[in-house]
Structure formats: C-alpha cells, structure tokens
N, C-alpha and C positions, 0 to 999 in steps of 0.2 A: 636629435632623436626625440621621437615625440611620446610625449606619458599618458594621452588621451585614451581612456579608458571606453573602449568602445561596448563589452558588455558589462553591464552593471550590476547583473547579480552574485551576490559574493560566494563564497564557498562559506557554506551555513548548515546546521542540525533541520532537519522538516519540524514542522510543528508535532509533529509525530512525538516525537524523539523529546522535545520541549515539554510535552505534555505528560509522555512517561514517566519524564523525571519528577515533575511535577507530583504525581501520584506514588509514585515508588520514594520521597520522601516521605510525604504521608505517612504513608505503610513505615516507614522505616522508625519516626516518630513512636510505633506500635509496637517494635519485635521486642522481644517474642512473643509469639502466640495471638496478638492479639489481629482483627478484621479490621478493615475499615472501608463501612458501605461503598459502592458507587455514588449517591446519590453526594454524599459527604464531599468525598472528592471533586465532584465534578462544582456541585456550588462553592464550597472553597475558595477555589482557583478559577472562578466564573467560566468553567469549560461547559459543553454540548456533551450532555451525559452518552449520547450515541456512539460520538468521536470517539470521546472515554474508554468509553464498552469496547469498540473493533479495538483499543491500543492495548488496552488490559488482555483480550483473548491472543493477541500477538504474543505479546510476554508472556502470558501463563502458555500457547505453545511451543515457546523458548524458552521453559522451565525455568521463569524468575518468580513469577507467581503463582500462588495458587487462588481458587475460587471456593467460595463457600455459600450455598444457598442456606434462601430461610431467613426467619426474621430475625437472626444475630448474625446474618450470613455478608459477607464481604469478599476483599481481596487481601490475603498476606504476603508475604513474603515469598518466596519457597524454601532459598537459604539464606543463610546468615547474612546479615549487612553489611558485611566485611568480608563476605565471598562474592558480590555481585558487584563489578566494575562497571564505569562509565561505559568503559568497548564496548562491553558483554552489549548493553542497551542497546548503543547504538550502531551494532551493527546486527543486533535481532530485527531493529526495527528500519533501520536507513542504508544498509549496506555497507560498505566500504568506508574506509575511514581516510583512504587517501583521495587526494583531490581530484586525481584522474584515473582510471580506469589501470591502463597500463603501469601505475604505480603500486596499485592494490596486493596484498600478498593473498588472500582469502575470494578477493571476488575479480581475479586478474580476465581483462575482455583488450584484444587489441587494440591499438591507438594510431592515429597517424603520428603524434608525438616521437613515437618509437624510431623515426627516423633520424630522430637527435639524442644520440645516449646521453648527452650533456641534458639535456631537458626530463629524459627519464631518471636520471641519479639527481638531479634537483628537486623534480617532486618525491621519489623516495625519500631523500632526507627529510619533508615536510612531511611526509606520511608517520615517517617512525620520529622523529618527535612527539608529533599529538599525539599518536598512537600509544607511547610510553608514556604519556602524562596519562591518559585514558585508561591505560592498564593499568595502571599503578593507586587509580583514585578509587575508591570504591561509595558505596552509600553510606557508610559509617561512619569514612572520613568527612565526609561533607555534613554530615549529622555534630559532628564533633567539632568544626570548624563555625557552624553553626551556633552549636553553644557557646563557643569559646568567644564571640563576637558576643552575642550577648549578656554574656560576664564580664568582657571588657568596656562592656557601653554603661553597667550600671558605675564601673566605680566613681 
C-alpha cells in the first residue's frame, strides 16, 4: 500500500485566523479597558496594516472586538479574555473547524466522502478533538501560559 502523499497542502488555520490571534493577544495583553492602535499591532508583528484592518472589522462583526476612533482610539476586546475561545476566532474568521465539509457540525455542505460512513466517523472524531481543545482554550489561558513560560525561563 502506497503512503505517497499526492496533495500536499495540509489542513492549516489561513493566515487570517494567524494574524487575529496575533492581534487579539495584543489586545488581550491590555484588558481591561485598555486600546491598542492598529498601527501598533500591525508593526509589531511586521503585518500589512490593510490585511490588519479587513481581520480586525471581521472580528469586531463577530462581536470579539470593539473599535475605537480618535487619537487614543484602537481595538479592544469586546469581552472578557476568558470568554473568547480559540473556536469562537476561528471559525468567525476560517469556517469550520472540521477537516472536511461533511464532518462540520456548524458549516455541514455535502461530500462525496459521505459515501463511506467509516470516513465520515473518522473525520468527526478529528473534528471534535480540536474542536474541544479550541473550545476549551480561551485568550487568557494562552496569556497565562505565557507568563508562566516566562517565569519559568527566568529561574
């Protein structure tokens, strides 16, 4: 049986999805209350302030953030960094969190797959794994897991 991997792109987050989280640590860096410009964000993490911009207006219409104009004007939060999950992001911004279509519970689209229920209970169990690591992780934990690496790095 042969393991030749004929397409080679993997199942992966868009750069989309990369670059929210990017920015929504930022922000997360800042709750409560506080903004953190675009401009900030975008040089930071050497992104294209543009790309920034449309990923930011995604989220804030998926009520993760808010916007704030004006010269102390930024993006915050919307809620707590402990109410807004890995999922939530990625599937505001990338869809579905299962690998195929026909495994999705939220964005279900038929498949040829479907013709092998063995193939469709195989990608659902891959769906709801990450799926439950992704619900289960939120901004604050990675904030906190963050610190904790760098308190363990000074001793």
């Amino acid at each position: 049986m042969s393991t030749e991997i004929v397409d080679k792109r993997p199942m992966k987050l868009s750069t989309k999805s990369e670059y929210a989280f990017l920015a929504l640590l930022e922000m997360t860096r800042c709750w409560p209350g506080g903004t953190v410009p675009l401009s900030r964000m975008a040089a930071r993490n050497k992104l294209s302030r543009k790309y920034l911009a449309r990923i930011l207006r995604s989220l804030e219409a998926a009520g993760l953030v808010t916007a704030t104009r004006g010269a102390k004007g930024g993006f915050a939060l919307a809620k707590a960094a402990d109410q807004i999950t890995m999922a939530e992001v990625v599937r505001a911004l990338d869809g579905p969190i299962a690998p195929v279509r026909a495994a999705s519970k939220y964005f279900y689209r038929p498949s040829p797959i479907e013709k092998e229920p063995a193939l469709v209970r195989f990608f659902k169990e891959i769906r709801d794994m990450v799926a439950r690591r992704m619900e289960r992780t939120t901004l604050a934990d990675l904030l906190r897991a963050e610190r904790h690496e760098a308190w363990a790095s000074k001793k």
